[in-house]
KEKOL-961680 format. One line per field, with one value per residue (C-alpha): residue in three letters; x, y, z. Coordinates in Angstrom, 3 decimals, padded with zeros to 6 digits. Layout:
N
residu: (ALA | ...)
u: (X | ...)
v: (Y | ...)
w: (Z | ...)
***
This chain:
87
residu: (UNK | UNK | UNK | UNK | UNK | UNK | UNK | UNK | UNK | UNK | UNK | UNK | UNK | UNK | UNK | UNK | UNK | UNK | UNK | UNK | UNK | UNK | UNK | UNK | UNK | UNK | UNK | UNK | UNK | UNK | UNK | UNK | UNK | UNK | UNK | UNK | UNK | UNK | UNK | UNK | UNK | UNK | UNK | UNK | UNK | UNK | UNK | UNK | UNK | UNK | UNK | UNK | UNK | UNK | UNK | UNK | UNK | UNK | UNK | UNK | UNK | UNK | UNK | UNK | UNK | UNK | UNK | UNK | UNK | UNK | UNK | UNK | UNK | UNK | UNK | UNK | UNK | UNK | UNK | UNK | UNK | UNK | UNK | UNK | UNK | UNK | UNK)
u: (000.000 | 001.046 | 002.808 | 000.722 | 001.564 | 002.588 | 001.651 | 001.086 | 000.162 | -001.890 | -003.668 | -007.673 | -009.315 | -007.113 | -007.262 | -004.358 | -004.781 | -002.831 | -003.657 | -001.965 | -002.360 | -003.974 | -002.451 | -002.988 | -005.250 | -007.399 | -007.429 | -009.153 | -011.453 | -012.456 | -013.439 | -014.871 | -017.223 | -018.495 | -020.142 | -023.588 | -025.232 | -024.427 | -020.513 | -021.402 | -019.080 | -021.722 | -020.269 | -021.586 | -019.772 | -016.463 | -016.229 | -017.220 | -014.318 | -011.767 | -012.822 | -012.632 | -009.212 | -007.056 | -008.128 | -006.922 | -006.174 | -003.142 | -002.943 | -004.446 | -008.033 | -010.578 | -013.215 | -016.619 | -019.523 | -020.020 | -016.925 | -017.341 | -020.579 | -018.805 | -015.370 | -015.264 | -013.215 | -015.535 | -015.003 | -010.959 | -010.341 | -012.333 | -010.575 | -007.505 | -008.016 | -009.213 | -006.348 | -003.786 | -005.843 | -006.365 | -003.381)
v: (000.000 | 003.698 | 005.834 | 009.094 | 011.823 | 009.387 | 011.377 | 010.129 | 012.395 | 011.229 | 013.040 | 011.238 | 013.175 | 015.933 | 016.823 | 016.612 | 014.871 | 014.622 | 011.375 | 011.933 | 009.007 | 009.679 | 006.862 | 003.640 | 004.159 | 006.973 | 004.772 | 002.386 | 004.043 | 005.810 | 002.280 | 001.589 | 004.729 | 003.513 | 000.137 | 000.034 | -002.204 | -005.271 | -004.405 | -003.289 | -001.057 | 002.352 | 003.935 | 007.405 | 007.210 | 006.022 | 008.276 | 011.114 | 009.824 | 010.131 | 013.341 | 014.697 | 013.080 | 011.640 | 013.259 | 017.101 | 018.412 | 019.324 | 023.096 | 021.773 | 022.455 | 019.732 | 018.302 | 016.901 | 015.338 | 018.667 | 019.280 | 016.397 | 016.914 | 019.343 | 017.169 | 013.765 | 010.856 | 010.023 | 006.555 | 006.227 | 008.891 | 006.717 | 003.473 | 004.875 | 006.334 | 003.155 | 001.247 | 003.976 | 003.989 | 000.615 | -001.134)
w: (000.000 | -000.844 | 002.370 | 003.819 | 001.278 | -001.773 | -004.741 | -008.536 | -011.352 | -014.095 | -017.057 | -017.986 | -020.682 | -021.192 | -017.301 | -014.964 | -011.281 | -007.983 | -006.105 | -002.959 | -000.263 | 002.836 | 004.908 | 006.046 | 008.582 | 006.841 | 003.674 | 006.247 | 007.715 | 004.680 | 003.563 | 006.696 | 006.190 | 002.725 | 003.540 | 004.765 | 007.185 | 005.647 | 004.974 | 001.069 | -000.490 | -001.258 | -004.599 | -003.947 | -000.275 | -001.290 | -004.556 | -001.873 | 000.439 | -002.780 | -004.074 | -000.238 | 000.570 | -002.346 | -005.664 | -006.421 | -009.958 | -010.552 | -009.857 | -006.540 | -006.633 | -005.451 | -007.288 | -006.437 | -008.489 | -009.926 | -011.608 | -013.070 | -014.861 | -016.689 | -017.243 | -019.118 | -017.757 | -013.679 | -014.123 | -015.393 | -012.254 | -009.852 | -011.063 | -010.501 | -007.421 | -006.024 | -007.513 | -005.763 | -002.282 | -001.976 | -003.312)
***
């Protein structure tokens, strides 16, 4: 798994990202905070988490569900966010 403050730059759709990894034991609990009742992963929750705590663009401006109704490329970013979290 990534170290707290492990960064990796990646351009989706013409748009350039900063994953920067929150940790161990925020990655955890931000995974912990996603599941429902019955220990289900809830997409909406865990994008949430990423947007809040590991995605930034590059200039180092956040972005939320709204940015990306205007930007192309929600799913790629969320893949690889997940891949660089969770690894």
């Amino acid at each position: 798994m990534a170290k707290r403050g492990e960064q990796k730059s990646m351009k989706i759709e013409g748009t350039e990202y900063l994953f920067q990894h929150p940790g161990l034991l925020e990655s955890i609990r931000m995974r912990d905070r996603s599941k429902n009742e019955a220990g289900s992963l809830i997409e909406e929750t865990i994008y949430r988490e990423l947007m809040e705590h590991v995605i930034f663009l590059k200039d180092g401006g956040k972005v939320d569900f709204d940015f990306f109704e205007e930007t192309p490329g929600f799913s790629d970013v969320m893949k690889e966010a997940m891949a660089f979290t969770f690894r």
